[in-house]
C-alpha positions as CSV (number, residue, x, y, z in Angstrom):
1,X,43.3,35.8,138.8
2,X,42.0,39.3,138.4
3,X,41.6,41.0,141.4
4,X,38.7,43.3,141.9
5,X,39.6,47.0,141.5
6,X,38.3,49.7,143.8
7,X,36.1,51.3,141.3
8,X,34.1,54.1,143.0
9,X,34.1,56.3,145.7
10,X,32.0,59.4,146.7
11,X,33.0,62.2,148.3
12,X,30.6,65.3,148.6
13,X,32.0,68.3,150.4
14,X,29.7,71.5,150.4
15,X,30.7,75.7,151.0
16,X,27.8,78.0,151.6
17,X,29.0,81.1,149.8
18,X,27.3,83.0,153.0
19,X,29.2,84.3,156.4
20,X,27.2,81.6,158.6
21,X,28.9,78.7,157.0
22,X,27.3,75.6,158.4
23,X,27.3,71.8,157.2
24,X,24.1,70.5,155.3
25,X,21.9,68.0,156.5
26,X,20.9,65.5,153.3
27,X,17.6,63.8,154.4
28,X,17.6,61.4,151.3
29,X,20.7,60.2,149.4
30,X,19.9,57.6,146.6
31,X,22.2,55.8,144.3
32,X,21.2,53.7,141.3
33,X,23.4,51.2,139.6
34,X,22.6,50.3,136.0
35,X,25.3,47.2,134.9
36,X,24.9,47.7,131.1
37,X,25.2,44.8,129.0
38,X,29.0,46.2,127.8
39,X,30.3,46.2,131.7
40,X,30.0,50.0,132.1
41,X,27.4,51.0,134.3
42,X,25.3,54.1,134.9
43,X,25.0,55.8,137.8
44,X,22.1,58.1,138.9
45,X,22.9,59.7,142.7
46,X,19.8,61.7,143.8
47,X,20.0,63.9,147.2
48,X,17.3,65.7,148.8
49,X,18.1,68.2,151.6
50,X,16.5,68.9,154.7
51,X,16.8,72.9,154.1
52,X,16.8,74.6,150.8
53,X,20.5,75.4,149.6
54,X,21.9,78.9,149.5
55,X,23.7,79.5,146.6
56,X,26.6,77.5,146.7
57,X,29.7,75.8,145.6
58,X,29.7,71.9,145.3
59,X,32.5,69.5,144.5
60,X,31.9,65.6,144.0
61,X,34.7,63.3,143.9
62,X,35.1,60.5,142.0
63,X,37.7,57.6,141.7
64,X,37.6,56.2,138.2
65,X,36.9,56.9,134.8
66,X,33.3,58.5,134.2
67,X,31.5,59.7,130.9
68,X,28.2,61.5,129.7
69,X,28.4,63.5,132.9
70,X,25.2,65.4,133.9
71,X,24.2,67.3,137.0
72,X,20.3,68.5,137.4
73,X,19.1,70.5,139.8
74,X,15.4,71.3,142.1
75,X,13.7,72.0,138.7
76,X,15.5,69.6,136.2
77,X,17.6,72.1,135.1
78,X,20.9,71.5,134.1
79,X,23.8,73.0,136.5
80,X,27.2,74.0,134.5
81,X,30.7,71.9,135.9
82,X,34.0,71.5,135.9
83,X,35.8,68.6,135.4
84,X,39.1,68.7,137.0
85,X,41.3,64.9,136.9
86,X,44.2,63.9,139.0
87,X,45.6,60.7,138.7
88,X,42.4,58.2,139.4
89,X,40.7,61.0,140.8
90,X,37.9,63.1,139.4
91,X,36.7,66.1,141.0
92,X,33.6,68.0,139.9
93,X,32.9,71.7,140.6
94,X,29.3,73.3,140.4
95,X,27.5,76.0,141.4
96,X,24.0,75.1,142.4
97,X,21.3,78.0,142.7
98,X,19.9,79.7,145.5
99,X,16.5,77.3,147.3
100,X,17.8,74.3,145.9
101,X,16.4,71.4,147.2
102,X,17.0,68.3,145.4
103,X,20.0,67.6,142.7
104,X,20.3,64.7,140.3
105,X,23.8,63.9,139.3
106,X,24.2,61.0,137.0
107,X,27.0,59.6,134.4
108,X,28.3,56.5,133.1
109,X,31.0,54.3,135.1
110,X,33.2,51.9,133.4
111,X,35.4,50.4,136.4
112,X,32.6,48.4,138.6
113,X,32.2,45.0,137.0
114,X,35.2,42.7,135.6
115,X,34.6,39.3,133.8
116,X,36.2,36.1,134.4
117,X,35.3,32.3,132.8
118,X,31.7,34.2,131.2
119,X,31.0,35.0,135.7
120,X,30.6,38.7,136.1
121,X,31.8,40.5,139.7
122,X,30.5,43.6,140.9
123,X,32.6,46.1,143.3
124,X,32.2,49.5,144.9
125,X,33.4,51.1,147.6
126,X,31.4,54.2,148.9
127,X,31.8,56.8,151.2
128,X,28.1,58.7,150.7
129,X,27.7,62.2,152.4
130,X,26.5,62.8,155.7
131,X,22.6,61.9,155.0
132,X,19.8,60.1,157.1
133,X,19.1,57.3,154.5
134,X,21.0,56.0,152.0
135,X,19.3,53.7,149.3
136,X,21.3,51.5,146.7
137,X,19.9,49.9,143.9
138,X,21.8,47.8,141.6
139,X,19.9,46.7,138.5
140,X,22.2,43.7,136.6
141,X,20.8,43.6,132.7
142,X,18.2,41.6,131.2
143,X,18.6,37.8,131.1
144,X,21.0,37.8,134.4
145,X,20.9,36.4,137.5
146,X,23.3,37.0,141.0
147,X,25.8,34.3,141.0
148,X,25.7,31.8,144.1
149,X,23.8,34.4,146.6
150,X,27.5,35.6,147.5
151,X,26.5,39.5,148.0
152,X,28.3,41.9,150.5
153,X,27.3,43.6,152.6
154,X,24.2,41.6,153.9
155,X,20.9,43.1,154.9
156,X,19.8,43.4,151.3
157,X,16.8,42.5,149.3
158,X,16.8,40.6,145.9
159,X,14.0,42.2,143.6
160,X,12.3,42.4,140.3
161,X,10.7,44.9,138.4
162,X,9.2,42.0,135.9
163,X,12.1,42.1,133.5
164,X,15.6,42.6,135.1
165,X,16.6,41.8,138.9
166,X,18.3,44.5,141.0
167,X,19.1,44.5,144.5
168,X,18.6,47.0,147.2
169,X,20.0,48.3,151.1
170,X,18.9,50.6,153.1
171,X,20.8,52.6,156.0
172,X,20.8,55.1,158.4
173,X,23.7,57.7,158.3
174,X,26.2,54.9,157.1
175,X,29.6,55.3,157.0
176,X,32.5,54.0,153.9
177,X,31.6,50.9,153.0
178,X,31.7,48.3,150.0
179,X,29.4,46.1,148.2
180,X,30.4,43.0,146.2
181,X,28.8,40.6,144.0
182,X,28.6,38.1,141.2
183,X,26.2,37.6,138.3
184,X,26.5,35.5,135.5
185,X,23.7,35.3,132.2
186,X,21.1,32.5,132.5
187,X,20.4,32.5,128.9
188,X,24.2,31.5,128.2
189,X,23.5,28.5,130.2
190,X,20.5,27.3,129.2
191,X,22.2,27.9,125.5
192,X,25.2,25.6,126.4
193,X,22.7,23.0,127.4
194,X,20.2,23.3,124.7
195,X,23.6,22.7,122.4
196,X,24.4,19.5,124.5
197,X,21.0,18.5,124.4
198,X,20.4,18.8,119.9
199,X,24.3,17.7,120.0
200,X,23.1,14.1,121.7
201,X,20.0,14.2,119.8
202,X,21.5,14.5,116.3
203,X,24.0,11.8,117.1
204,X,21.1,9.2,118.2
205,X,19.2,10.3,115.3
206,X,22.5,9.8,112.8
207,X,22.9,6.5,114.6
208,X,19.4,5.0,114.4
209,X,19.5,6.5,110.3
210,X,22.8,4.5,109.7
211,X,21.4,1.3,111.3
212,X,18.2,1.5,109.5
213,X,20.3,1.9,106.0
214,X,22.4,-0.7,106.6
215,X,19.6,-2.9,107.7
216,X,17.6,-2.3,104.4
217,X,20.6,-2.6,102.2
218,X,21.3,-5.6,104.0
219,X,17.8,-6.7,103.3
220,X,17.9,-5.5,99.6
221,X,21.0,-7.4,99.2
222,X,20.3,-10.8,100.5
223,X,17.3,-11.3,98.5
224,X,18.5,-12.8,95.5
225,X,19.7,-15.8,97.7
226,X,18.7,-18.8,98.7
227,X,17.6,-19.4,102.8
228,X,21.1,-21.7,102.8
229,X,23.4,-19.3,101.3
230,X,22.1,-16.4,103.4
231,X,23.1,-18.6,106.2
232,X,26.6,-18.7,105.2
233,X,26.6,-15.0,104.4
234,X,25.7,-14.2,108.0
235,X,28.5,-16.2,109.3
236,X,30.9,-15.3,106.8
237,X,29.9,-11.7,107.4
238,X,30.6,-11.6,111.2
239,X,33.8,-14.0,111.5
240,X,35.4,-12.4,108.2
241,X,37.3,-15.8,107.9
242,X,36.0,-19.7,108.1
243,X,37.1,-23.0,107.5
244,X,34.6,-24.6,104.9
245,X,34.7,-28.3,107.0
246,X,34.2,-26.8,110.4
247,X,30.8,-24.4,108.1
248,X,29.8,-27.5,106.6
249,X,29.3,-29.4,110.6
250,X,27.7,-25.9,111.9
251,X,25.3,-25.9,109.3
252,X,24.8,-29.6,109.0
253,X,25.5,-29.3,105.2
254,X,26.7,-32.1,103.0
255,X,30.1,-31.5,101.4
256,X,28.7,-31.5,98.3
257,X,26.0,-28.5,99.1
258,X,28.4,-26.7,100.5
259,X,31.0,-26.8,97.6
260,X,28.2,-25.7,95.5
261,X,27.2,-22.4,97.8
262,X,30.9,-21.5,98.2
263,X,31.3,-21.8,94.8
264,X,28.3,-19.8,93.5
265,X,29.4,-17.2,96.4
266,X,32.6,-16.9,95.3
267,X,31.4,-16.5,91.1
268,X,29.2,-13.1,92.1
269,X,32.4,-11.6,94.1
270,X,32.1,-12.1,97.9
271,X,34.1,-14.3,98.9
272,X,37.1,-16.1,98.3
273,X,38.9,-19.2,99.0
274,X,42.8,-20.9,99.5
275,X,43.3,-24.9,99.7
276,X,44.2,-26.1,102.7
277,X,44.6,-30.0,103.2
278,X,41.8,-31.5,101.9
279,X,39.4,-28.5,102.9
280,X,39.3,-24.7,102.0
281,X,40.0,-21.5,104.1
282,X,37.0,-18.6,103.2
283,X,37.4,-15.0,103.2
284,X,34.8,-13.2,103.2
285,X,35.3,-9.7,100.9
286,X,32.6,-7.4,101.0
């Protein structure tokens, strides 16, 4: 079984370029999870802090592979980076401008959601800045669903924005933690059962076709006979094989009218018969 991978962790640790060095206070730090229908999943991490920035170096560490890196900052301008990897580890390097107060950094993720038996699992473990709230939103893609309600850690809500569910937590100046979950598409389901469902259907409708057929050839077939030949038919047809004496007492036939229907049966092809003793074996051969 495929284990979930640690797929991403954040670390942000900040140098004011000044000779008061002090540590920033981040009022808001938000992260939004976007599960794309291919597994990877974009990530937009917006932080607001208390005090404008002075100009100032930033890195942002990253475990896992990212792409389509872009860093924004107060006035939606893009801030230049570096890009410096290490084993799992990506570090990014950026210079933000002088009264910053809010920066956007968001890229695409492909290491948070493995696939097992068409059920998708979700895992991240985060270390967010030192902030006073932290908000995660996970959005899974159109036409899924969570998996079972098993979704660490608890204290979450389950919500809709009329098309896709996501999921949301809230905390005050957390710590590293993780958050886990499954989600598997509803439409594959209901596709699997809407296949069941025509499969049965065509069969009762194949069956009920064949039936009628055979019942009107049947029909078509016995009408050039007489009521007492059609009698024998319908015994001859089920049993395959009769003795013509033992026929003759069923039906209450004389051994006469019975020679002349086995006879006249066995001219137009369907049936034939062997002597034995004084009486006849019929088979029938259609």
């Amino acid at each position: 079984m495929k284990q979930f991978a640690v797929a991403l962790a954040f670390v942000l640790s900040v140098t004011i370029l000044t000779p008061s060095a002090h540590s920033l206070e981040i009022s808001e730090y938000n992260i939004t999870f976007d599960i794309l229908p291919n597994g990877f999943v974009k990530e937009d991490i917006f932080m607001e802090f208390s005090e404008p920035l002075n100009e100032s170096t930033l890195n942002y560490v990253v475990l896992g592979e990212i792409y389509d890196l872009r860093i924004r900052g107060s006035e939606e301008e893009n801030v230049d980076y570096i890009l410096e990897k290490k084993g799992n580890e990506r570090t990014v390097k950026f210079a933000v401008p002088k009264n910053t107060k809010t920066l956007h950094i968001d890229f695409v993720a492909k290491d948070l959601v493995f696939t097992r038996d068409s059920i998708h699992g979700f895992f991240a473990s985060l270390q967010p800045p030192r902030a006073r709230n932290v908000r995660i939103e996970i959005f899974l893609p159109k036409g899924f669903a969570v998996y079972r309600d098993v979704i660490y850690p608890e204290g979450y809500e389950t919500l809709t924005d009329g098309e896709r569910i996501y999921l949301r937590w809230e905390f005050e100046r957390p710590e590293e933690f993780m958050i886990s979950f499954k989600f598997y598409s509803i439409y594959t389901d209901y596709s699997l059962a809407i296949f069941v469902v025509m499969v049965f259907s065509l069969l009762a409708v194949t069956a009920y076709l064949v039936s009628y057929y055979r019942k009107r050839v049947k029909g078509e077939f016995l009408r050039g006979f007489s009521e007492d030949e059609i009698k024998v038919l319908n015994i001859l047809s089920e049993r395959k094989v009769c003795m013509q004496n033992r026929l003759e007492k069923e039906l209450g036939f004389s051994r006469a009218k019975m020679t002349r229907i086995v006879k006249r049966l066995e001219g137009k092809g369907l049936l034939e018969k062997e002597k034995v003793g004084r009486t006849n074996r019929i088979y029938w051969k259609r």
